[in-house]
ZAVEXSE-110302 format. One record per atom (N, C-alpha, C): y, x, z. Coordinates in steps of 0.001 Angstrom, whole numbers, plus 500000, padded with zeros to 6 digits. Example, Ala and Ser with C-alpha at 12.3 -4.5 7.8 and 13.67 -1.06 7.14 Angstrom:
! ZAVEXSE-110302
494310513190507800
495500512300507800
496700513200507800
497750512850507080
498940513670507140
500030512900507870
! end
This chain:
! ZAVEXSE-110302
947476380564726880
946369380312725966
945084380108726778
944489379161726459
942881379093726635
941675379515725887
940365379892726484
939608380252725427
939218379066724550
938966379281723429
938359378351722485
936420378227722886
936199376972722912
935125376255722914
934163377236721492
932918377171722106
931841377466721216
931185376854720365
930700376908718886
929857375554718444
928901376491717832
927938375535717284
926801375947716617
926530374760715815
926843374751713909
926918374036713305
926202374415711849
925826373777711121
925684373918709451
926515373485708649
926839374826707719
928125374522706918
927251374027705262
927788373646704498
927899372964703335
926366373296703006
925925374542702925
924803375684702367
923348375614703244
923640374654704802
922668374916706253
922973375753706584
923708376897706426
923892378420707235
924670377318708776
924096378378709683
924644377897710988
925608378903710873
926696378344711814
927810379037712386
928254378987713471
928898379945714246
929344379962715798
930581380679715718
930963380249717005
932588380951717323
932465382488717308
931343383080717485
930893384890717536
931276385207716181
930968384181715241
931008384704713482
932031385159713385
933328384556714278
934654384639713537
935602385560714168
934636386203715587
935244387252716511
936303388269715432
937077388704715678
938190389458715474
938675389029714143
938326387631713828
939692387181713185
940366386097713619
941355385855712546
942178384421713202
941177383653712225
940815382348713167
940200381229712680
941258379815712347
941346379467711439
942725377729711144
940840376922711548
940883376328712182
939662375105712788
940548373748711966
939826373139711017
940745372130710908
939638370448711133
939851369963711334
939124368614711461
939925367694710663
938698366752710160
939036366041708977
938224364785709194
938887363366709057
937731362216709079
936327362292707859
936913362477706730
935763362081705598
935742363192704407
934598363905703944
934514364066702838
935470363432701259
935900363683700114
935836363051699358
936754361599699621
938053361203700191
938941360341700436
940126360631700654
941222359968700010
941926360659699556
942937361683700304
943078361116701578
943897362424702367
942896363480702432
941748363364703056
941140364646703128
940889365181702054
941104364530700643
940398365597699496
942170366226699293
943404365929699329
944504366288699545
944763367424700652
944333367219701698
944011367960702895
943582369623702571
941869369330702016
941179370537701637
941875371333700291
942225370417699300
942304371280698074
943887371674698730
944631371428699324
945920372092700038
945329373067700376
944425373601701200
943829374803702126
943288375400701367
942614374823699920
941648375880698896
943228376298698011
944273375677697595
945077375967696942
946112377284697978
946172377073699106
946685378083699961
946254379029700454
944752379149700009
943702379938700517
944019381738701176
944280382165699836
945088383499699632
946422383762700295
947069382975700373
948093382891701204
947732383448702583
947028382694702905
946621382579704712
945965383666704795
944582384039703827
943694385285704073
944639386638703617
945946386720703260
946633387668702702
947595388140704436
947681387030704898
948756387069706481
947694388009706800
947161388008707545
945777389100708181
944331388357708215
943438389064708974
942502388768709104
941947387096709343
942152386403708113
942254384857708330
941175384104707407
939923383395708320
938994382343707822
939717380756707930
939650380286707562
939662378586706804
938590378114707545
937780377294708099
936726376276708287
937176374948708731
936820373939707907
936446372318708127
935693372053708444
935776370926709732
935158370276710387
935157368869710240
934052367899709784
933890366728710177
932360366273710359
932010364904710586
931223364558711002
930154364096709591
930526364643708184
929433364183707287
928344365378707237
927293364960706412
925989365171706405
926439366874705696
925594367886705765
925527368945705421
925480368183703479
924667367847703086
924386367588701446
925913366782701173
926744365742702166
928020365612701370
928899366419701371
929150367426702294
929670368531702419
929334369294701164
928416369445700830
927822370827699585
928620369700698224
928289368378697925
928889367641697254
930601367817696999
931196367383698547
932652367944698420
933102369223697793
932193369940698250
933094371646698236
932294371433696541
931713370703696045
931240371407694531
932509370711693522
932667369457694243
933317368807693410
934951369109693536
935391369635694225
936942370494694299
936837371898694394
935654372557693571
935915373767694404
936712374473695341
935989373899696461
936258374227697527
935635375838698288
936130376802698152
935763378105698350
935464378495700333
935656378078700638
935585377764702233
934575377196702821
933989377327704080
933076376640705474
933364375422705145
932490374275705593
932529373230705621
931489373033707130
931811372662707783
930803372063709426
930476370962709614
929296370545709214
928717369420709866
928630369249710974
929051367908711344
929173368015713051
928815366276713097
927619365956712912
927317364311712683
927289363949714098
926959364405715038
927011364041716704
928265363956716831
929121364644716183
930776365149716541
930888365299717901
929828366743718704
930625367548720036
931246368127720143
931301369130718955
932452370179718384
933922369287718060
933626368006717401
934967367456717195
935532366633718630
934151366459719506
934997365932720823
935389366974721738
935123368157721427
934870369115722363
936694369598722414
936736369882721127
938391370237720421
939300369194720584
939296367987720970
939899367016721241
940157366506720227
939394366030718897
939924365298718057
938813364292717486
938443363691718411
937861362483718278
938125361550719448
938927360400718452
939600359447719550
939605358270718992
940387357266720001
940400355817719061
941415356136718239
941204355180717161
942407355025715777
942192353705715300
943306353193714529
943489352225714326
943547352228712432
942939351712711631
943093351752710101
942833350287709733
943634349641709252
943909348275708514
943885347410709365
943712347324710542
944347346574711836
942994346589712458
941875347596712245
940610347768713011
940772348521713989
940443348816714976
940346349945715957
938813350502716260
939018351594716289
937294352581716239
938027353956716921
936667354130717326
936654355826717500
936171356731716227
937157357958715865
936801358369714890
937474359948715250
937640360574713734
937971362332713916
939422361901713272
940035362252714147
941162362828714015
941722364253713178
943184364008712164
943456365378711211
944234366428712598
943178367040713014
944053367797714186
943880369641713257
944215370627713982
943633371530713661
944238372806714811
943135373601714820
943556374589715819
943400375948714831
944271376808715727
944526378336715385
943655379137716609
942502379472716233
942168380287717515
942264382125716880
942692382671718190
943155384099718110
941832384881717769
941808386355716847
940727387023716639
939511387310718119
940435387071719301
939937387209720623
939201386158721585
939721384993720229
938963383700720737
939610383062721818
941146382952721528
942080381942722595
942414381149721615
942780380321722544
943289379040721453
944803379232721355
945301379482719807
946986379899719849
947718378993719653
947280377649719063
948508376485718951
947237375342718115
947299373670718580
946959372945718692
947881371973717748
947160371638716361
948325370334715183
947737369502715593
948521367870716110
947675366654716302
948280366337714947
947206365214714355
947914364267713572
948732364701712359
948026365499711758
949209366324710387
948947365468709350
949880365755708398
950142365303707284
949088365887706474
948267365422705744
947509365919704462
948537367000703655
949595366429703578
950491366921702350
951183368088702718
951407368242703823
952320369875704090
952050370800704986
950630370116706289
950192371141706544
950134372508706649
949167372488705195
949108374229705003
950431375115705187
951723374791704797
952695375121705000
953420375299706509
952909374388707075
952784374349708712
951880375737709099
950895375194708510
949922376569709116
950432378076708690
950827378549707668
950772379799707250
952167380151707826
953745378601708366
954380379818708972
953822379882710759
953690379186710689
953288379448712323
952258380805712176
950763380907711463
950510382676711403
951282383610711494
952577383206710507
953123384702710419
954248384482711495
954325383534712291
954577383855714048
953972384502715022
952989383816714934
951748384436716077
951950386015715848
951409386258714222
950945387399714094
952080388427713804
953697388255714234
954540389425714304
954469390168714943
! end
């Protein structure tokens, strides 16, 4: 394991947040291209619908990461109630920092953009396992058994 990278961001509300906030729990880091489209609104309401699940394994926060504005963020999370962090990251260093901003290819364009990656960092702040490229759709299910791996 490696340590996990530090950020300093505004979630949905302007509250800043840092990797210190989340000291002695398990953090799911998930990165997401867009607010409000349809994998990512599939994506999040998976993680708001699994919510309890994950915070029931142990000591477990949820936070999304992408590169929209703090006010579409507060928009998203109103319009799915979405009970969870949301991170603005419009520079996206936090999303290059984590390795999930790269080229991609969508309708035969190529760009650099955020990648659906997501990390598990340990209450101790290591990084415990790295998703490239997940599915919107089963994810969360990915995530909660791999927790109750880590955390046997």
């Amino acid at each position: 394991m490696k340590p996990a990278l530090d950020f300093s961001l505004p979630d949905q509300n302007g509250d800043i947040h840092t990797l210190k906030d989340y000291a002695g729990k398990w953090l799911v880091l998930y990165f997401y291209p867009k607010d409000d489209t349809p994998g990512c609104t599939t994506e999040a309401c998976n993680f708001r619908d699994g919510r309890e699940l994950i915070a029931a394994l142990k000591n477990t926060d949820v936070v999304g990461v992408s590169k929209d504005t703090i006010a579409a963020h507060h928009r998203f999370a109103e319009k799915y109630n979405l009970h969870f962090t949301l991170l603005s990251d419009p520079e996206h260093m936090t999303i290059e920092a984590y390795g999930a901003w790269k080229p991609k290819k969508f309708m035969g364009r190529e760009f650099v953009g955020t990648h659906r990656n997501t990390v598990i960092i340990t209450p101790d702040g290591q990084i415990a396992k790295v998703f490239e490229g997940v599915d919107p759709k089963t994810h969360v299910g990915e995530i909660i058994e791999t927790l109750k791996q880590l955390q046997a």
